[in-house]
DOLO-465962 format. One line per 3 residues: number of its first residue (from 1); their letters; for each residue x, y, z of C-alpha. Coordinates in nm, 4 decimals, decimal comma. Layout:
NUM> a> X Y Z; ...
REM end
This chain:
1> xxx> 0,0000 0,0000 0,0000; 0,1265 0,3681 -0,0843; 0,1480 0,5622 0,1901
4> xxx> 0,0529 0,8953 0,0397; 0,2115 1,1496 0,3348; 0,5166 1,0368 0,2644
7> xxx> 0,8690 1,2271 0,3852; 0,8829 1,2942 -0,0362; 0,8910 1,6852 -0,0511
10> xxx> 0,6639 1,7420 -0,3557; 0,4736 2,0435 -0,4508; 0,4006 2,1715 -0,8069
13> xxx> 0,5081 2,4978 -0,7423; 0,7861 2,4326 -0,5041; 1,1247 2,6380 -0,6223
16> xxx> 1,3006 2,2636 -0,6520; 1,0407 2,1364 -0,9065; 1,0015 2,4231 -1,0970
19> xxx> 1,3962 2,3593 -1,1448; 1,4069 2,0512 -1,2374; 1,0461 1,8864 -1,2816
22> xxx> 1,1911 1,5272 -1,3844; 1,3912 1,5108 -1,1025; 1,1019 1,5308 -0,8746
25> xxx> 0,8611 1,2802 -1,0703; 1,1348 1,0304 -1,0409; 1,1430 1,0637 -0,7097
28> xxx> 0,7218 1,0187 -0,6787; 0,7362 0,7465 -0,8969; 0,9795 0,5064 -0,6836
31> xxx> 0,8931 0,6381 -0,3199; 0,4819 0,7626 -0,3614; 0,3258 0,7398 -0,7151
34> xxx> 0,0384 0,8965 -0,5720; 0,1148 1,2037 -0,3858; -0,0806 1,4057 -0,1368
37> xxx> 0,0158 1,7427 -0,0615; -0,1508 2,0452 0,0734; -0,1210 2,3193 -0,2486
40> xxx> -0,2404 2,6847 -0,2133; -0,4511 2,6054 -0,0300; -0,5775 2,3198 -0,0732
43> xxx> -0,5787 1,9574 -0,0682; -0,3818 1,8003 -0,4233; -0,3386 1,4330 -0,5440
46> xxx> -0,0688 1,3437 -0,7946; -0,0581 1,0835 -0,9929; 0,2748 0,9556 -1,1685
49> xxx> 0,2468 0,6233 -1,2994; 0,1868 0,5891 -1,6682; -0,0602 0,3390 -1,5998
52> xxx> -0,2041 0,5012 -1,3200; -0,2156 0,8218 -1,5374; -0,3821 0,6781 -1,8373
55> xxx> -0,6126 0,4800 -1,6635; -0,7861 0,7912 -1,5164; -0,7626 0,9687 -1,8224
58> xxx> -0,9621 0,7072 -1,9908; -1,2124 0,6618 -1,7007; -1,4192 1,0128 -1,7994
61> xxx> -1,7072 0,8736 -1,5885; -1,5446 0,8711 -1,2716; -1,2701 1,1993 -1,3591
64> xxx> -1,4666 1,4927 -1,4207; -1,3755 1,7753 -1,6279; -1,6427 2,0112 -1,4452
67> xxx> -1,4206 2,1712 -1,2126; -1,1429 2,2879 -1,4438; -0,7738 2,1598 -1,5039
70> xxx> -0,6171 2,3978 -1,2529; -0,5568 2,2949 -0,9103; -0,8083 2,5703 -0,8136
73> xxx> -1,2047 2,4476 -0,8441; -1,3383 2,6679 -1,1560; -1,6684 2,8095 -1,0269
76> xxx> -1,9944 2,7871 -1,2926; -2,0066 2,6666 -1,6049; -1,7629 2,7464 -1,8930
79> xxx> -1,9723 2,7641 -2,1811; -1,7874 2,6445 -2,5156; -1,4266 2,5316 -2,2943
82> xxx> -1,4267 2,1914 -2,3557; -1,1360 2,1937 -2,0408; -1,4796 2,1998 -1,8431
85> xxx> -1,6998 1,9865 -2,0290; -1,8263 1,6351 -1,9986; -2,0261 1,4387 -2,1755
88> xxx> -2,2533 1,4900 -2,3590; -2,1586 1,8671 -2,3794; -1,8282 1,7719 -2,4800
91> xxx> -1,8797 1,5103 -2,7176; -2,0976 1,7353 -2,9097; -1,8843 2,0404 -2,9133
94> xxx> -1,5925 1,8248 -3,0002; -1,7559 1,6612 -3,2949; -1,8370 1,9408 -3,4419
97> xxx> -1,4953 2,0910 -3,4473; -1,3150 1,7922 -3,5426; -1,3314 1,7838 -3,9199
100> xxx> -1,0853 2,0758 -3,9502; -0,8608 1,8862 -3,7188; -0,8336 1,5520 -3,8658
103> xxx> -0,4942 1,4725 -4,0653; -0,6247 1,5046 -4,4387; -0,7350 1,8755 -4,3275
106> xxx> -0,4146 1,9738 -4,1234; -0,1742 1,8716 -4,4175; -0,3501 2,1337 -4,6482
109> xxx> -0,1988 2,3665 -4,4483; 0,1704 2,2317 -4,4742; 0,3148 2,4443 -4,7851
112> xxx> 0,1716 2,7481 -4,6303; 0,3597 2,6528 -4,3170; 0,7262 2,6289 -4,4968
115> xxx> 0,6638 2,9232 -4,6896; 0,6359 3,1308 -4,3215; 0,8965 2,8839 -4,1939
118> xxx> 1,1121 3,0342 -4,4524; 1,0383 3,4266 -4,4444; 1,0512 3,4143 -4,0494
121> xxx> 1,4004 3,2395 -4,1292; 1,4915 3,4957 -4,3545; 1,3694 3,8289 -4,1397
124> xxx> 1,6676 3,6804 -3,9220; 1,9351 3,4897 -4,0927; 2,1533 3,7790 -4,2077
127> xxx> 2,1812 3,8644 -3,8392; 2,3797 3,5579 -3,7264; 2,1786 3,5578 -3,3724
130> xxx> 1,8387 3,4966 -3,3089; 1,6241 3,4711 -2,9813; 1,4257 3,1457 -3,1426
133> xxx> 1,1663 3,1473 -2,8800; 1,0246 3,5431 -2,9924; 1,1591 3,5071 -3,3735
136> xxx> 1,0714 3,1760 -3,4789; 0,8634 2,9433 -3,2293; 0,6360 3,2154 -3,1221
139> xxx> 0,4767 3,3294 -3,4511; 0,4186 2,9865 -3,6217; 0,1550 2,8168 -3,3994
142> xxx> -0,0561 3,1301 -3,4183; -0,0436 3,1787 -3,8167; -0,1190 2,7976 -3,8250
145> xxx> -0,4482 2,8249 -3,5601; -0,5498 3,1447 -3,7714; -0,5324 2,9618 -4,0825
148> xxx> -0,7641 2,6365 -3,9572; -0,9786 2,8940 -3,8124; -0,9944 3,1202 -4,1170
151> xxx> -0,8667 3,4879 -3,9792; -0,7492 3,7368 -4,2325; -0,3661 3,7714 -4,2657
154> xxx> -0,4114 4,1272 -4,1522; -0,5234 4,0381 -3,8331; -0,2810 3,7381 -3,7100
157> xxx> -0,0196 4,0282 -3,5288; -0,3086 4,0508 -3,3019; -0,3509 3,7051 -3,2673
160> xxx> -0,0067 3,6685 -3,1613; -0,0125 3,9131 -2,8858; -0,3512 3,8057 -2,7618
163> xxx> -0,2236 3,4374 -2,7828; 0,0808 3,5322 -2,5362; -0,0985 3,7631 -2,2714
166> xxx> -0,4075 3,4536 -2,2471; -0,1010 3,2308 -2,1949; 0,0818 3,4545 -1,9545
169> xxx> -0,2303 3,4760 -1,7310; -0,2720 3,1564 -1,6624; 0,0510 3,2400 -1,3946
172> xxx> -0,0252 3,5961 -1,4277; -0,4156 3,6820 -1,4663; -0,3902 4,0265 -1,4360
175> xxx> -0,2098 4,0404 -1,7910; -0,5009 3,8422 -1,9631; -0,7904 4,0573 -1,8870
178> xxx> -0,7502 4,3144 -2,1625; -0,6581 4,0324 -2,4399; -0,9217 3,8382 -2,3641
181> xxx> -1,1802 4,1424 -2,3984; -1,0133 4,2182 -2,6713; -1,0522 3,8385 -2,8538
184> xxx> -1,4112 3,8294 -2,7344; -1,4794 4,1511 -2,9056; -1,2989 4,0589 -3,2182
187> xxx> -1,4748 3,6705 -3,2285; -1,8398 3,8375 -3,1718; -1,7916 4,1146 -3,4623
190> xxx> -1,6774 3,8177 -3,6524; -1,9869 3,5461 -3,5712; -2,1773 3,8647 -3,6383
193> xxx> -2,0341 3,9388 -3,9779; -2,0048 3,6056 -4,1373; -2,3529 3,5001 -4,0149
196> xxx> -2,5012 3,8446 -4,1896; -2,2954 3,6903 -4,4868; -2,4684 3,4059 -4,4839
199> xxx> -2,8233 3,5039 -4,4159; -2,7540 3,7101 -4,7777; -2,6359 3,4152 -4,8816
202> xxx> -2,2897 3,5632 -4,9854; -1,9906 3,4072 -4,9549; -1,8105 3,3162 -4,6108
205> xxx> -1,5086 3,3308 -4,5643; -1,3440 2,9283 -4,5083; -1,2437 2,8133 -4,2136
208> xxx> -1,3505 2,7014 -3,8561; -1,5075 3,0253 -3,7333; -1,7545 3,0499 -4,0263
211> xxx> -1,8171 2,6701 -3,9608; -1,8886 2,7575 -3,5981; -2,0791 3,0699 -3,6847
214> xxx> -2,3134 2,9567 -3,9578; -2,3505 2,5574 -3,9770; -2,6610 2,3966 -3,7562
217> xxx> -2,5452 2,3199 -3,4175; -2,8268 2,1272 -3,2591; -3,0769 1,8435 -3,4065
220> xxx> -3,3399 2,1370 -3,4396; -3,0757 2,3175 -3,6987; -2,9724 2,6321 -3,4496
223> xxx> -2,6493 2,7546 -3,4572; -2,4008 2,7397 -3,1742; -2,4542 2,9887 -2,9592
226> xxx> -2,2799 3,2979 -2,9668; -2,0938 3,2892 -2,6306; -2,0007 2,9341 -2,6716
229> xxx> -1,8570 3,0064 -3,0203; -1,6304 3,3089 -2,8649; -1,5095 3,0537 -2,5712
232> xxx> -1,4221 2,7874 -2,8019; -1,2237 3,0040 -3,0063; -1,0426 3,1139 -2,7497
235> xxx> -0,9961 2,7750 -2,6011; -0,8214 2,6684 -2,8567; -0,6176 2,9429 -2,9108
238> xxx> -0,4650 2,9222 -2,6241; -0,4340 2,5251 -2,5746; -0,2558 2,5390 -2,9256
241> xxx> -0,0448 2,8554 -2,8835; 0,2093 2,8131 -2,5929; 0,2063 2,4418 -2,6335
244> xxx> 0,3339 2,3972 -2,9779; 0,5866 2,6790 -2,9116; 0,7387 2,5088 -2,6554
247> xxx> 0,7644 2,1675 -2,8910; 0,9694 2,3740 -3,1224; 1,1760 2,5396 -2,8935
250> xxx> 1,2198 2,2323 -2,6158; 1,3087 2,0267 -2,9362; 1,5434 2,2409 -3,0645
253> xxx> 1,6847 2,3454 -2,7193; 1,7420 1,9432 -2,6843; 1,8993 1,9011 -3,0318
256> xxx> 2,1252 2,1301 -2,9375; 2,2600 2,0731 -2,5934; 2,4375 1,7973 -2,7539
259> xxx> 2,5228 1,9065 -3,1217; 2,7488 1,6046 -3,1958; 2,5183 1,3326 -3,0917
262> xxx> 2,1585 1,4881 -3,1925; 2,2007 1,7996 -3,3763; 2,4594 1,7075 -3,6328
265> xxx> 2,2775 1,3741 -3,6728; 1,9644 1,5164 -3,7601; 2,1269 1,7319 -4,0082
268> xxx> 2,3391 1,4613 -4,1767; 1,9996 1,3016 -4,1776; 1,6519 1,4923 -4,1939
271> xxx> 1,4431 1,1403 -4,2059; 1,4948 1,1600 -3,8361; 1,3170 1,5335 -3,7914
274> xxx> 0,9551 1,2892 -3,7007; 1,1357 1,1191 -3,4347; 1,2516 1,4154 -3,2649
277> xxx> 0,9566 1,5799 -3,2730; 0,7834 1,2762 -3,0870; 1,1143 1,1975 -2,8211
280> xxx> 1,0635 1,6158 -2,7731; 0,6982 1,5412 -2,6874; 0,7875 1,2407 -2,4380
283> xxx> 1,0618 1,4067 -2,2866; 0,9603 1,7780 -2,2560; 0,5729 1,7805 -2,2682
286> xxx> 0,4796 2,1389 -2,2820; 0,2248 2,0551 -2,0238; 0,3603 1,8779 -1,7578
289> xxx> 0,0229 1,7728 -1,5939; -0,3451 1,9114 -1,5611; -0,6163 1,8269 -1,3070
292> xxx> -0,9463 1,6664 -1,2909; -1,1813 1,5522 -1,0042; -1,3337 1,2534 -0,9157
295> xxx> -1,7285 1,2276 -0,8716; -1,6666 0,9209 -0,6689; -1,4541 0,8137 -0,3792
298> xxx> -1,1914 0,6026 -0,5247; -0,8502 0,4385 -0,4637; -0,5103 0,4680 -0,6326
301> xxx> -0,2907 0,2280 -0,5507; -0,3968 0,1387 -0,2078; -0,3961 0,5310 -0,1527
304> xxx> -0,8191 0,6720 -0,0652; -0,8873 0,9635 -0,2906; -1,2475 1,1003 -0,1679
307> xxx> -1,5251 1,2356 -0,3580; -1,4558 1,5766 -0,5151; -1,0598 1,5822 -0,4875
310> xxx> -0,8750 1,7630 -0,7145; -0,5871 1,5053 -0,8814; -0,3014 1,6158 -1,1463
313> xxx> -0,2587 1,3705 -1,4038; 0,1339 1,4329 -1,4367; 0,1814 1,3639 -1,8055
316> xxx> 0,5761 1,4457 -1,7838; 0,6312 1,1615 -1,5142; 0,4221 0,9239 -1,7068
319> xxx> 0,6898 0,9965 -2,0057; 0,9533 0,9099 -1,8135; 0,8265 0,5885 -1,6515
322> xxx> 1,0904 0,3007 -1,6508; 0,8345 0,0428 -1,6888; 0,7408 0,1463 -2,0154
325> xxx> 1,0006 0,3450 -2,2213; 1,3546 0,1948 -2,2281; 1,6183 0,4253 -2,0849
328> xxx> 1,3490 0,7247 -2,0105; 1,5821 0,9913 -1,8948; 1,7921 1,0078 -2,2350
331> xxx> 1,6946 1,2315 -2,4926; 1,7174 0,9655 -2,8466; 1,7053 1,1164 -3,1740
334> xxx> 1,6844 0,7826 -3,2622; 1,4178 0,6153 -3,0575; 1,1402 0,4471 -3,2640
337> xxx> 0,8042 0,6539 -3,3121; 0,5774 0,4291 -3,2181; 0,8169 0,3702 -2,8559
340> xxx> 0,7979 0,7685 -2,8096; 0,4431 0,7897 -2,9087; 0,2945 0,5913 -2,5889
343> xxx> 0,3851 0,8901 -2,4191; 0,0465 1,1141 -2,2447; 0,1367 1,4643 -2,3962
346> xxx> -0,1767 1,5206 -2,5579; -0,3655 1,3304 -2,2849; -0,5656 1,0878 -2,3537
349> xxx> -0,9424 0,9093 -2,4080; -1,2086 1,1336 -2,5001; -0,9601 1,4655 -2,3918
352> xxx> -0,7378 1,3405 -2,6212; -0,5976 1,7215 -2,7780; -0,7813 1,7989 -3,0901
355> xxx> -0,5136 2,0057 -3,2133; -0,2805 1,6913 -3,1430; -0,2100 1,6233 -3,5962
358> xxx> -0,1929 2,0826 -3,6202; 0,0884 2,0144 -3,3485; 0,2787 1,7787 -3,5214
361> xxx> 0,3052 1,9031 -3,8053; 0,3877 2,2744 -3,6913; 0,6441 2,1014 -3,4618
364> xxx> 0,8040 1,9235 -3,8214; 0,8048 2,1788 -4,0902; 0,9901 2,3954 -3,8142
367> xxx> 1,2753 2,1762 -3,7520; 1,2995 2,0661 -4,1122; 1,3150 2,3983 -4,2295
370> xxx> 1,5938 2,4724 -3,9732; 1,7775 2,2103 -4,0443; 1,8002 2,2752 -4,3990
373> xxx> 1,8739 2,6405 -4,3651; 2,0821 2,6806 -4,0485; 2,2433 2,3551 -4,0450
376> xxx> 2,5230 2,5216 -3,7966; 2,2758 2,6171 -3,5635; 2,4422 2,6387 -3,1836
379> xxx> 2,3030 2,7498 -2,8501; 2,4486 3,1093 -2,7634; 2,3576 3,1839 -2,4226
382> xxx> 2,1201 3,0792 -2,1121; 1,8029 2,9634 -2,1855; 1,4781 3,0574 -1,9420
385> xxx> 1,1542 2,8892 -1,9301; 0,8073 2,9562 -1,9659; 0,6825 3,1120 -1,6052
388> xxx> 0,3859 2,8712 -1,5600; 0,4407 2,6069 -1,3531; 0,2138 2,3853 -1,4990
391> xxx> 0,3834 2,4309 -1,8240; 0,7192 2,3642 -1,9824; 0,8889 2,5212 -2,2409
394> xxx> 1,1717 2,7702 -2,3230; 1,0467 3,1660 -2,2989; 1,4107 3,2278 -2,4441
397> xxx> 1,6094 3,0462 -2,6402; 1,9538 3,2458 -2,7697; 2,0874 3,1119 -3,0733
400> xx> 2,3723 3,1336 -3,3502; 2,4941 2,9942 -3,6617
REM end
């Protein structure tokens, strides 16, 4: 039986995790794979165990989604979040999304990608430095999420900056506030356009937002509400935004703390960008872990979790978990795709991310096209992360060439 007040000094947000996370899960994993702790405020259960982990994450009837992913308990109902839905809210909302998620519909987006792969490269390449977090990773998951959901090149600057302040305030809310206004405005003039565009029967502009705005929601043929339309948009702007930044730049970051064995080996051989991309996801999730609550009593090995306790699902320790991935703490260029790809990044079950095929390929066409124009590519200074501490990810990343 796990004995879950253990003398293992875990916290989240403890100054020793948010230095080295992995260090920490390793620990949970061998001495208490399920972790209580007392965490602002509150009681917190942590899970660590890739089994234990996707077990739960499968089990949607018992782990609820109501209450948020934070530790905190979200209060009301988040119309259009589907990080607070359950069934059958969330199965609806999902389904209608997830046609312009699906792989056939992502990879249309793939030479528009490389060509903004390539001017990004070139805005900076005559410089011979680069910070690749604010030149490179930051702009491409935005232009990406504005071309699924059909926003006007005009306006993806915006999208950018409203992208990083929604992100920043999950550790900082007092920098989201005006963003999000902002978005909601911007989302509601837009509903409001395209579905006067329609009712004229003119031409809408493609994309997800028009699909959103104008195509028959319920059985009855009404159209998603307006609120929940605004939410879902940005939802998914900022579960896509931060995230698949931090795949480029913790994948590159990794590449290149040890040129010799992964850099240089990826450039002497670009078949292996895919399997980067994927050991990058196993070994430096962008999010290291997100919360759900039980509607039941239950118990984790041997450990009593009662009814209504917040639990993280720690995707990063569930990476690294010896019983499943062969040497876990060693960053392989070379490690089969389908051994990296049982990791938990993009959760799993019904949560599983929508955006998880946009990621991928973002994550791809950015290292290919630095490894085929900046094959000298070097680290040239400290790196920093992200400041959430539920996310992982480099907020600077100084390079050279």
């Amino acid at each position: 039986m796990t004995v879950p007040d253990s003398d293992v000094d875990y916290s989240p947000v403890a100054p020793h995790v948010l230095e080295d996370p992995a260090a920490a899960y390793a620990e949970l994993r061998a001495r208490c794979p399920v972790h209580r702790a007392e965490v602002m405020g509150q009681t917190l259960y942590s899970l660590t165990r890739r089994d234990d982990v996707s077990a739960a994450l499968r089990d949607h009837e018992l782990w609820s989604n109501r209450f948020g992913p934070g530790i905190g308990y979200a209060s009301g109902a988040v119309s259009g979040d589907m990080q607070h839905d359950d069934p059958p809210e969330h199965d609806r909302r999902r389904e209608f999304a997830r046609a312009w998620f699906v792989p056939p519909t992502v990879a249309r987006l793939e030479p528009e990608l490389r060509a903004l792969t390539d001017a990004l490269i070139d805005g900076f390449a005559v410089r011979g430095t680069a910070d690749l977090y604010r030149d490179y990773a930051l702009p491409l998951p935005v232009t990406s999420f504005c071309a699924v959901v059909g926003v006007e090149i005009d306006d993806r600057d915006r999208f950018v900056h409203w992208a990083d302040e929604l992100t920043s305030a999950m550790a900082y809310p007092e920098r989201g506030a005006e963003a999000r206004h902002e978005l909601q405005d911007f989302t509601q003039r837009e509903v409001t356009r395209r579905r006067a565009l329609a009712a004229r029967g003119e031409p809408v502009p493609a994309g997800l937002l028009s699909h959103l705005a104008t195509s028959p929601y319920t059985p009855d043929g009404r159209q998603m509400p307006l609120d929940e339309v605004v939410e879902m948009v940005n939802q998914l702007l900022v579960a896509g935004h931060e995230t698949t930044t931090s795949l480029i730049t913790n994948c590159v970051w990794r590449l290149l703390e040890a040129p010799e064995e992964r850099w240089e080996r990826v450039v002497a051989d670009p078949s292996l960008v895919p399997n980067a991309v994927e050991e990058s996801l196993r070994f430096d999730p962008p999010v290291l872990g997100l919360c759900r609550t039980n509607n039941e009593a239950t118990t984790v090995r041997g450990v009593p979790i009662p009814a209504g306790s917040k639990a993280m699902m720690l995707y990063a320790s569930a990476n690294r978990d010896e019983a499943v991935f062969p040497d876990p703490d060693t960053f392989r260029v070379d490690r089969p795709v389908l051994q990296a790809m049982h990791h938990l990044s993009f959760s799993w079950g019904i949560h599983h991310c929508l955006g998880a095929h946009l990621a991928r390929l973002t994550g791809r066409v950015a290292l290919e096209s630095l490894v085929r124009r900046l094959p000298t590519l070097r680290l040239a200074g400290e790196t920093t992360r992200v400041p959430s501490p539920f996310l992982w990810g480099r907020k600077t990343l100084p390079v050279a060439w």
